[in-house]
Biopython code that builds the backbone (N, CA, C, O; Angstrom):
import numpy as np
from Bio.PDB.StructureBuilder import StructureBuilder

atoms = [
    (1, "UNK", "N", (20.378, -4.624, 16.199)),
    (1, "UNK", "CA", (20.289, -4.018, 14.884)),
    (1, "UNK", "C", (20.518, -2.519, 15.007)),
    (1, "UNK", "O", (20.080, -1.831, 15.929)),
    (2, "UNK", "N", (21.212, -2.103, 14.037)),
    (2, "UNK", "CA", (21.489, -0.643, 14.129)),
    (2, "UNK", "C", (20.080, 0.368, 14.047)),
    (2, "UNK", "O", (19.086, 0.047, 13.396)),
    (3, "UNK", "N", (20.152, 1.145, 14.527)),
    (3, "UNK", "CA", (18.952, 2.299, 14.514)),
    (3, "UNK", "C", (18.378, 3.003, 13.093)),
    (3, "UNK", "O", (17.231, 3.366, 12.832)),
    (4, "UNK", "N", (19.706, 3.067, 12.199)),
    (4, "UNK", "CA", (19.499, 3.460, 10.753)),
    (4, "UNK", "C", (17.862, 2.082, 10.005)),
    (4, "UNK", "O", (16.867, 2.245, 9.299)),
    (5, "UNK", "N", (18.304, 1.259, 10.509)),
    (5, "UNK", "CA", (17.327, 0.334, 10.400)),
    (5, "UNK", "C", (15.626, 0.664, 10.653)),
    (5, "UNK", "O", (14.773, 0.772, 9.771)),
    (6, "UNK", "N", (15.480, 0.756, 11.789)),
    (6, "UNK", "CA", (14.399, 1.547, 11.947)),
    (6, "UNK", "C", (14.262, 3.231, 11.421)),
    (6, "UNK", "O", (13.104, 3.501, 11.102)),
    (7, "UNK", "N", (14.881, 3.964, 11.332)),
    (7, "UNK", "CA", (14.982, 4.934, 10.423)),
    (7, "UNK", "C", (14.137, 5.151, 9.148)),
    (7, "UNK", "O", (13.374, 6.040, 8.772)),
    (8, "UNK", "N", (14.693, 3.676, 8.500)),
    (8, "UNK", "CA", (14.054, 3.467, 7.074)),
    (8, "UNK", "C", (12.750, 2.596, 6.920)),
    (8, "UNK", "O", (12.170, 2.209, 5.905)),
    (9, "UNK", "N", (12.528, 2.447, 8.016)),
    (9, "UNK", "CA", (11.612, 1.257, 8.054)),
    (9, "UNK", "C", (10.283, 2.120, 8.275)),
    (9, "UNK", "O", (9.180, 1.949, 7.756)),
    (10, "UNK", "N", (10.785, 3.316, 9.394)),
    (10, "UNK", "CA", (9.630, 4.528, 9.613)),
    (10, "UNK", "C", (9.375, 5.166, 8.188)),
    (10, "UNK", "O", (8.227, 5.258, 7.753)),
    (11, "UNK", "N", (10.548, 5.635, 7.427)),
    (11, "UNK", "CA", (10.220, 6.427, 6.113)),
    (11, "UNK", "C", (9.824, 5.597, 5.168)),
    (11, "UNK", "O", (9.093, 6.106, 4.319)),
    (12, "UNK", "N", (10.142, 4.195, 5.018)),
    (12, "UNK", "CA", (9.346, 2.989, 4.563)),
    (12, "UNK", "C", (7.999, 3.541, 4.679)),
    (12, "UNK", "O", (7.575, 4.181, 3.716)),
    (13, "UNK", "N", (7.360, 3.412, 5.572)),
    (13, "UNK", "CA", (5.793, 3.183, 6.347)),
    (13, "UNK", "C", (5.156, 4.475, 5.913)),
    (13, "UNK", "O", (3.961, 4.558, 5.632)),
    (14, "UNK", "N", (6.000, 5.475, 5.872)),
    (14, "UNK", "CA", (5.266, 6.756, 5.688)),
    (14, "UNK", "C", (4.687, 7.215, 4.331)),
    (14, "UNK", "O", (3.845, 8.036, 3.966)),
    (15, "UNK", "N", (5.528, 6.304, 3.735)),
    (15, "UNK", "CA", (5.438, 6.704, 2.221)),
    (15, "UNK", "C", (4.439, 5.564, 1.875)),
    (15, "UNK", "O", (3.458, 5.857, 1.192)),
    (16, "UNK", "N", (4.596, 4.443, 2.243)),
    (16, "UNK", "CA", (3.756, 3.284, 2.019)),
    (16, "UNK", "C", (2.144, 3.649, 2.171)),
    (16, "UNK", "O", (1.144, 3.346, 1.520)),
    (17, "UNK", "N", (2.405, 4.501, 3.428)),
    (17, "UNK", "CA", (0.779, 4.862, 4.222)),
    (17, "UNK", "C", (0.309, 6.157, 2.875)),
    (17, "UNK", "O", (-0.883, 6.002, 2.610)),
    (18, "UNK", "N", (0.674, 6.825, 2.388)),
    (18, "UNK", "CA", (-0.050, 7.701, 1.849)),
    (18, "UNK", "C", (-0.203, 7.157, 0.090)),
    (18, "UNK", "O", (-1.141, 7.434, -0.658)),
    (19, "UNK", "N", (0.981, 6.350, -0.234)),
    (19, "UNK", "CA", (0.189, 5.647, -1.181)),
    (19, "UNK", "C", (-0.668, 4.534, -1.123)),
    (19, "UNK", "O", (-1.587, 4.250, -1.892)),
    (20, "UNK", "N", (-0.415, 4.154, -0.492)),
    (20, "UNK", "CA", (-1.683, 3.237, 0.113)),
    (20, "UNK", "C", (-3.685, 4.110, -0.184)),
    (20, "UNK", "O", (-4.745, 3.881, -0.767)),
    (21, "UNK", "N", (-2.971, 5.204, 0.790)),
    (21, "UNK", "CA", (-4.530, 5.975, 1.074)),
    (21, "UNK", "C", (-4.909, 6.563, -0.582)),
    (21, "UNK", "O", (-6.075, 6.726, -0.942)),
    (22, "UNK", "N", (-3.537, 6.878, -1.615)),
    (22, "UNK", "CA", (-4.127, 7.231, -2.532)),
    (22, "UNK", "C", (-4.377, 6.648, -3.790)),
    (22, "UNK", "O", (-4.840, 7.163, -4.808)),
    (23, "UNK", "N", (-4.031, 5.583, -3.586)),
    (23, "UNK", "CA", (-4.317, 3.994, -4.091)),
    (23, "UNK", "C", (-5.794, 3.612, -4.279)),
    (23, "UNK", "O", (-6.424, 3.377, -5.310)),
    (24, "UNK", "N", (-6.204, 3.617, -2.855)),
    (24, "UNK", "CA", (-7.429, 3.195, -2.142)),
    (24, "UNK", "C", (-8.652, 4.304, -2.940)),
    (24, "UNK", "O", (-9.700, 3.937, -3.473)),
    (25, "UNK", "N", (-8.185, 5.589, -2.831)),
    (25, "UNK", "CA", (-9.092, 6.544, -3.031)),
    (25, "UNK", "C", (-9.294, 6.458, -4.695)),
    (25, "UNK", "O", (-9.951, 7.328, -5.267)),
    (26, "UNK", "N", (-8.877, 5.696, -5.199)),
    (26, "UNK", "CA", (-8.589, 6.219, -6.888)),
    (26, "UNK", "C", (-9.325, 4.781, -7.414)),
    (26, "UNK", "O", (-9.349, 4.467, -8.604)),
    (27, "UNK", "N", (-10.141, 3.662, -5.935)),
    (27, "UNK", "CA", (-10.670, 2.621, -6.351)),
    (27, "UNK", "C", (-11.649, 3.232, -7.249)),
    (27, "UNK", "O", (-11.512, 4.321, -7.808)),
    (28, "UNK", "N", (-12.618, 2.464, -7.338)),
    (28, "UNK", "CA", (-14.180, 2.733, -8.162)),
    (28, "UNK", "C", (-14.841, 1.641, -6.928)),
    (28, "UNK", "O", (-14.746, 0.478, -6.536)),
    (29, "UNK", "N", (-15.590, 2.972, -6.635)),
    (29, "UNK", "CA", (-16.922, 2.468, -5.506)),
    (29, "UNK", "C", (-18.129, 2.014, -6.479)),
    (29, "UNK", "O", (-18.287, 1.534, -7.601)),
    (30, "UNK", "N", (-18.922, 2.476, -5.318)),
    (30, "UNK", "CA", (-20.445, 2.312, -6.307)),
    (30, "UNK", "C", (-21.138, 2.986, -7.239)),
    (30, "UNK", "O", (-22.066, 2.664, -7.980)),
    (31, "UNK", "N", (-20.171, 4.561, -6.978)),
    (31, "UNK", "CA", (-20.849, 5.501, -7.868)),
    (31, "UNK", "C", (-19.771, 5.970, -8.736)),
    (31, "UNK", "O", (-19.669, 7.175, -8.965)),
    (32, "UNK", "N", (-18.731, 4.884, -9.380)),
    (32, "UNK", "CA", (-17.788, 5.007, -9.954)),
    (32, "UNK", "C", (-16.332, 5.745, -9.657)),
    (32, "UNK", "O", (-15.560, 5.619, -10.608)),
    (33, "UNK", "N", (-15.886, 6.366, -8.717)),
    (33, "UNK", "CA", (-15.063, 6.784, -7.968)),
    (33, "UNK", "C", (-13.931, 7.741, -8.963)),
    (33, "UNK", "O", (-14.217, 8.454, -9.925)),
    (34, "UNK", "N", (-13.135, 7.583, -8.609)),
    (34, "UNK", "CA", (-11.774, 8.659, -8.894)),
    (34, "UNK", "C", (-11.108, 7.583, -9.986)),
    (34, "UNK", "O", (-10.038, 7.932, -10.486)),
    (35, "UNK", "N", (-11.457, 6.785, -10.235)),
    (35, "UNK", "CA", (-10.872, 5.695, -11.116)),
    (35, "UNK", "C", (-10.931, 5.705, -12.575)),
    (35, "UNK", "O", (-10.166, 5.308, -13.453)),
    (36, "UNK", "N", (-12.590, 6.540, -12.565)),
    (36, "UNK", "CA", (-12.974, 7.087, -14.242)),
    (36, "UNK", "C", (-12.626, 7.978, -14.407)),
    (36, "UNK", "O", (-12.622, 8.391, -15.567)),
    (37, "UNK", "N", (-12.246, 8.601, -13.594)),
    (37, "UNK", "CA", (-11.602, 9.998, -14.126)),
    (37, "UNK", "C", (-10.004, 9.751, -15.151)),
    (37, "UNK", "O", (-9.576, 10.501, -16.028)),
    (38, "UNK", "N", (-9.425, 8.499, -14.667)),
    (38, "UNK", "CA", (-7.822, 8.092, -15.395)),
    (38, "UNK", "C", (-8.256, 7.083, -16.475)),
    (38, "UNK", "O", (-7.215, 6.868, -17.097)),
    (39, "UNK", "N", (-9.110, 6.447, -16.954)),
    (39, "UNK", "CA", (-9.956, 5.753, -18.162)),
    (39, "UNK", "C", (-10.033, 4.470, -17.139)),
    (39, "UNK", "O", (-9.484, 3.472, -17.606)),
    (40, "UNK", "N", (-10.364, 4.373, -16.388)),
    (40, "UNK", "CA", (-10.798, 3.043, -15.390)),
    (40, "UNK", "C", (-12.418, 3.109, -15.601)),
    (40, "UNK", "O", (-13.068, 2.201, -15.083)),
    (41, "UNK", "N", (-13.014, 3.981, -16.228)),
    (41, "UNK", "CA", (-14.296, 4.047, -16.603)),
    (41, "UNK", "C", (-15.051, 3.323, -17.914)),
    (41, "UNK", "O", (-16.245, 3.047, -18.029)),
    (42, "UNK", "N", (-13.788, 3.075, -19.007)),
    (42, "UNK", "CA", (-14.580, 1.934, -19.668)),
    (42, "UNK", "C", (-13.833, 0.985, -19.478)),
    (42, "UNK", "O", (-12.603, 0.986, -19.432)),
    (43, "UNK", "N", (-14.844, -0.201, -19.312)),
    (43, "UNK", "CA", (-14.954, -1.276, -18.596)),
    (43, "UNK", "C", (-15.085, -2.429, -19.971)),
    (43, "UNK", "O", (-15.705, -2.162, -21.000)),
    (44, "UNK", "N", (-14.348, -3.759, -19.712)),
    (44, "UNK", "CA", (-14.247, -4.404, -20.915)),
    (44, "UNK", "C", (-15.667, -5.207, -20.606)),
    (44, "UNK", "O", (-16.090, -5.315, -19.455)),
    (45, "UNK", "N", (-16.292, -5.705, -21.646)),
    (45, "UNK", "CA", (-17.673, -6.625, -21.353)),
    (45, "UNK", "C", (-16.948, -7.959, -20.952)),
    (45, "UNK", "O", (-16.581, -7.303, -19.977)),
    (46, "UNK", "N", (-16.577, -8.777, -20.826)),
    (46, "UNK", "CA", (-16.186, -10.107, -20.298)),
    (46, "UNK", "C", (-15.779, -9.900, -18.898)),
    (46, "UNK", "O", (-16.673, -10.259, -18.131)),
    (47, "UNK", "N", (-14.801, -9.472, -18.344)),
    (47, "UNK", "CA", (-14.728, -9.420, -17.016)),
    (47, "UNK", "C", (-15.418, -8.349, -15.814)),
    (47, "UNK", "O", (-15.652, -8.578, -14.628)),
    (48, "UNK", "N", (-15.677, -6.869, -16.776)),
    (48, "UNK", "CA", (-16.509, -6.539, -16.013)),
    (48, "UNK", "C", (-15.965, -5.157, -15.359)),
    (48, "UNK", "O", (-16.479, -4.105, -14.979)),
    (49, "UNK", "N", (-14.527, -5.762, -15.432)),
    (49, "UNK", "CA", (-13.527, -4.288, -14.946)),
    (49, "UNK", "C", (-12.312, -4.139, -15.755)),
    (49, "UNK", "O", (-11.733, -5.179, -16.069)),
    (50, "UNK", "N", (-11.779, -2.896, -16.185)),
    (50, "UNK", "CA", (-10.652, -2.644, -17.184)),
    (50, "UNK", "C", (-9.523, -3.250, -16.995)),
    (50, "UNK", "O", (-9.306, -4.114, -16.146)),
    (51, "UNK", "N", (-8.721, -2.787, -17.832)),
    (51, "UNK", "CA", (-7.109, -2.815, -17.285)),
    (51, "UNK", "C", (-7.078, -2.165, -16.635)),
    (51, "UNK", "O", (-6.759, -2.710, -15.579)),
    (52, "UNK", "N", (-7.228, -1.106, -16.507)),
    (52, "UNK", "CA", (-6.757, 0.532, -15.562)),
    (52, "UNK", "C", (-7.132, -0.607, -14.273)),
    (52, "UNK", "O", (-6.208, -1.214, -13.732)),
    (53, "UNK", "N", (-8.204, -0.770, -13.955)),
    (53, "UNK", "CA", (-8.470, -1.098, -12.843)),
    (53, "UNK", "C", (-7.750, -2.816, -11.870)),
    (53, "UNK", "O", (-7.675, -3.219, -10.710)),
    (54, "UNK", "N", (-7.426, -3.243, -13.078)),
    (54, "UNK", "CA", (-6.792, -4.737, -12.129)),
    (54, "UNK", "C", (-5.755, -4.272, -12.265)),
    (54, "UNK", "O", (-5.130, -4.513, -11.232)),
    (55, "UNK", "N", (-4.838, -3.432, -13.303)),
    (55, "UNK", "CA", (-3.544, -2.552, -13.059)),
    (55, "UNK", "C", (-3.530, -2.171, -11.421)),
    (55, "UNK", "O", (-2.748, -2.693, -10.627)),
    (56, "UNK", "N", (-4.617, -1.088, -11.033)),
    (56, "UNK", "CA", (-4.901, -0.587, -10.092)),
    (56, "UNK", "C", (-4.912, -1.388, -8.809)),
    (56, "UNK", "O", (-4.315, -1.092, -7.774)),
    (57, "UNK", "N", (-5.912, -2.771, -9.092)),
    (57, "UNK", "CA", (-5.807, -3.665, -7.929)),
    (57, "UNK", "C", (-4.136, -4.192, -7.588)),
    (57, "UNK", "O", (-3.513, -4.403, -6.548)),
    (58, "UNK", "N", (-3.882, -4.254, -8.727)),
    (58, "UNK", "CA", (-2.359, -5.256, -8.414)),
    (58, "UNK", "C", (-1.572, -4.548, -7.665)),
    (58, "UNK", "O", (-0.859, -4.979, -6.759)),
    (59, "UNK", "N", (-1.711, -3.164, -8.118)),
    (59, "UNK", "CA", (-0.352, -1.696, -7.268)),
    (59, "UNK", "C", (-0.690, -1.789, -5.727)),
    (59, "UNK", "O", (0.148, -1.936, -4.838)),
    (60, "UNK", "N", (-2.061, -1.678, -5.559)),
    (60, "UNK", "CA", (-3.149, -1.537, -3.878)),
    (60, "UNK", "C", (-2.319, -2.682, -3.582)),
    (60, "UNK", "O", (-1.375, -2.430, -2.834)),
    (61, "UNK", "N", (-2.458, -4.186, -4.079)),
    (61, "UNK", "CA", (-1.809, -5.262, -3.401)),
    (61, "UNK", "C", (-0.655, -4.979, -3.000)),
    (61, "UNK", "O", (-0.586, -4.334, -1.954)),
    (62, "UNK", "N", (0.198, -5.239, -3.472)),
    (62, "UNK", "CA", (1.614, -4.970, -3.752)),
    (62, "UNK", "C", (2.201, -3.863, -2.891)),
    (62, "UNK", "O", (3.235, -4.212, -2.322)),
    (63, "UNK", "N", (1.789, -2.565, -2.639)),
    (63, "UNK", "CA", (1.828, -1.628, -1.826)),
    (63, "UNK", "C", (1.379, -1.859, -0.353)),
    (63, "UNK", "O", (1.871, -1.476, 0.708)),
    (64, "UNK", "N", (0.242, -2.638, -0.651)),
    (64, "UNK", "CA", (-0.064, -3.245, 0.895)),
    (64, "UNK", "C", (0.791, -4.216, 1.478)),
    (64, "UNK", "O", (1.088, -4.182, 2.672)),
    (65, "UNK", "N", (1.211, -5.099, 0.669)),
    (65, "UNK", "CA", (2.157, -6.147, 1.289)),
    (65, "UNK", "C", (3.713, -5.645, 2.247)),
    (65, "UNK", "O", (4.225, -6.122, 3.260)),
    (66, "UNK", "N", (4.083, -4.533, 1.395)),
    (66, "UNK", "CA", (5.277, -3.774, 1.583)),
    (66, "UNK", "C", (4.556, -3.233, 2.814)),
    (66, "UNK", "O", (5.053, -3.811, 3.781)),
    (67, "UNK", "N", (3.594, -2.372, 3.221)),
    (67, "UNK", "CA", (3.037, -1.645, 4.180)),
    (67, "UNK", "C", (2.825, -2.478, 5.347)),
    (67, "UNK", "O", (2.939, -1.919, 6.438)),
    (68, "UNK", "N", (2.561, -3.612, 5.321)),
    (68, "UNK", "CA", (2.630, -4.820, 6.225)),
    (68, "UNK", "C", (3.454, -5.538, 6.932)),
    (68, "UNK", "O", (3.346, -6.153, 7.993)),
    (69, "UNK", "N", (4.940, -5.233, 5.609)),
    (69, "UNK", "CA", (6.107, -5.829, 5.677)),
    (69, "UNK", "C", (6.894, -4.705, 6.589)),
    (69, "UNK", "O", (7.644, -5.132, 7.466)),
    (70, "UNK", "N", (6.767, -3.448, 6.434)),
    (70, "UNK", "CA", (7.184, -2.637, 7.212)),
    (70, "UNK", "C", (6.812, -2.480, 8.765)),
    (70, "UNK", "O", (7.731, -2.153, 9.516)),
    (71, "UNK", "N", (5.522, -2.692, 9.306)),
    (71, "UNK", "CA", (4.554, -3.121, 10.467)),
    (71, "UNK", "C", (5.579, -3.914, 10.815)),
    (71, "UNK", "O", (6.503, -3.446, 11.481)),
    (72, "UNK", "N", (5.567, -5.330, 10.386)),
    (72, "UNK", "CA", (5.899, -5.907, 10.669)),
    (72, "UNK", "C", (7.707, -6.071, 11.721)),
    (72, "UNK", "O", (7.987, -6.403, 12.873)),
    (73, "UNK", "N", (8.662, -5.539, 10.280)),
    (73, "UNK", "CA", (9.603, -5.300, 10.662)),
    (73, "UNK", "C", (9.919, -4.415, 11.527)),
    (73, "UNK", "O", (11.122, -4.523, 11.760)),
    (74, "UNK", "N", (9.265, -3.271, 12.356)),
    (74, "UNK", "CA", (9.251, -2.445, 12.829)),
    (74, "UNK", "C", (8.935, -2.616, 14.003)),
    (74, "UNK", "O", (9.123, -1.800, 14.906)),
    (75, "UNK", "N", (8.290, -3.979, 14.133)),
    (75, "UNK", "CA", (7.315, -4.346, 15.527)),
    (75, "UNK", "C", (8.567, -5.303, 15.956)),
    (75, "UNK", "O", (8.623, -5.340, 17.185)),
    (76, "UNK", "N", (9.314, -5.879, 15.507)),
    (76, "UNK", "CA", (10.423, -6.896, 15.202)),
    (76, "UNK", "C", (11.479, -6.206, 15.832)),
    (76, "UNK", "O", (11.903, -6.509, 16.948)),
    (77, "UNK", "N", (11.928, -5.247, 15.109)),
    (77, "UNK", "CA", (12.916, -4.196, 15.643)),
    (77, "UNK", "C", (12.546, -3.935, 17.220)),
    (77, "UNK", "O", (13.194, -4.285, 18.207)),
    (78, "UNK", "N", (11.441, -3.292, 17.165)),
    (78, "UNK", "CA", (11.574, -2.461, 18.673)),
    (78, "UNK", "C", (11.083, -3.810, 19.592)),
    (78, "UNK", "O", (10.535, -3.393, 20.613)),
    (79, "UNK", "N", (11.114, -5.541, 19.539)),
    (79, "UNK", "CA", (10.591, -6.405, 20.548)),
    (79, "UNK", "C", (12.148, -6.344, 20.754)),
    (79, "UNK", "O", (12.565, -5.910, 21.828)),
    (80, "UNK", "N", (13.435, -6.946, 19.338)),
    (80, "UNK", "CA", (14.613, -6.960, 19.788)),
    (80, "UNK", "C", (15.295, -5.888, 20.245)),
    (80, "UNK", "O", (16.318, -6.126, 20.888)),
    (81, "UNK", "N", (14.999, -4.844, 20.081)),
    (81, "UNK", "CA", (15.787, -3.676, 21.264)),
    (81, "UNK", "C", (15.234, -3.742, 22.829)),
    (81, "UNK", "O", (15.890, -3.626, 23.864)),
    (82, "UNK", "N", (13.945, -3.944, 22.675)),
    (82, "UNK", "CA", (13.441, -4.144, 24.335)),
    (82, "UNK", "C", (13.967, -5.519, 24.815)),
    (82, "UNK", "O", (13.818, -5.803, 26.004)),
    (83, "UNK", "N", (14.528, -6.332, 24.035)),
    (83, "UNK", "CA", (15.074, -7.353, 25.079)),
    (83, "UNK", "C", (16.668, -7.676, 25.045)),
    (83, "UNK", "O", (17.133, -8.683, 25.578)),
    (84, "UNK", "N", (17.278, -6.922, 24.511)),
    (84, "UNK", "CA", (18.440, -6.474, 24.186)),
    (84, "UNK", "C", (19.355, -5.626, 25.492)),
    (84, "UNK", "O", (20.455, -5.924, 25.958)),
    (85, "UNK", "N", (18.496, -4.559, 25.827)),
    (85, "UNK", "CA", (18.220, -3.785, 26.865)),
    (85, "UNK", "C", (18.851, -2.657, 26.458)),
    (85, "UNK", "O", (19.408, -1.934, 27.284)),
    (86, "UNK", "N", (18.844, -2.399, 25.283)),
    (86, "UNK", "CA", (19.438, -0.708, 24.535)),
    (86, "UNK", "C", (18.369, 0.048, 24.825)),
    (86, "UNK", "O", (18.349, 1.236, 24.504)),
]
sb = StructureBuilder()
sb.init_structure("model")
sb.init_model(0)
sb.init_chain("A")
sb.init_seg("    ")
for serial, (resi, resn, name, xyz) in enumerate(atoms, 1):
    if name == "N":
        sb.init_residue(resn, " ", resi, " ")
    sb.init_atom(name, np.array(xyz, "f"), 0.0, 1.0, " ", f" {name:<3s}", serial, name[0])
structure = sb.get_structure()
C-alpha cells in the first residue's frame, strides 16, 4: 500500500483523537458537566436526558468508531509493510 495511505490515516487519528477528547469533555457527569452550558441541561421528564445529550451520545459513538477504524487500519498498514519488507 502506498505511504499516502498511512499519511491520512495518521491525520485521520489526530483529528479523531481531539474530537473525541472534546466530545467526551462536553458529557454531563455527576455534577452536570460542560453539557449544560449548550442546553443539555434541561432534561425531558420521560427519558431522563435531552436531545442535546443523545445528539451528543450518538456524535461520541460515531467519532469513536472512526477513531477505532483508524487504529485499526493503521496497525494493518504497518503489519503489511513489515512483511512486505519495505
Amino acid at each position: 500500500m502506498p505511504i499516502w495511505f498511512a499519511y491520512t490515516l495518521i491525520v485521520l487519528l489526530v483529528i479523531t483523537s481531539i474530537l473525541l477528547t472534546m466530545l467526551i469533555l462536553l458529557h454531563r457527569g455527576k455534577g452536570g458537566g460542560l453539557s449544560s452550558m449548550f442546553g443539555g441541561g434541561v432534561s425531558s421528564s420521560l427519558a431522563g436526558s435531552s436531545v442535546a445529550e443523545k445528539n451528543l451520545d450518538r456524535y461520541t459513538v460515531l467519532v469513536s468508531v472512526v477513531w477505532f477504524a483508524a487504529i485499526v487500519g493503521l496497525g494493518l498498514w504497518l503489519r503489511l509493510q513489515m512483511n512486505s519488507g519495505a
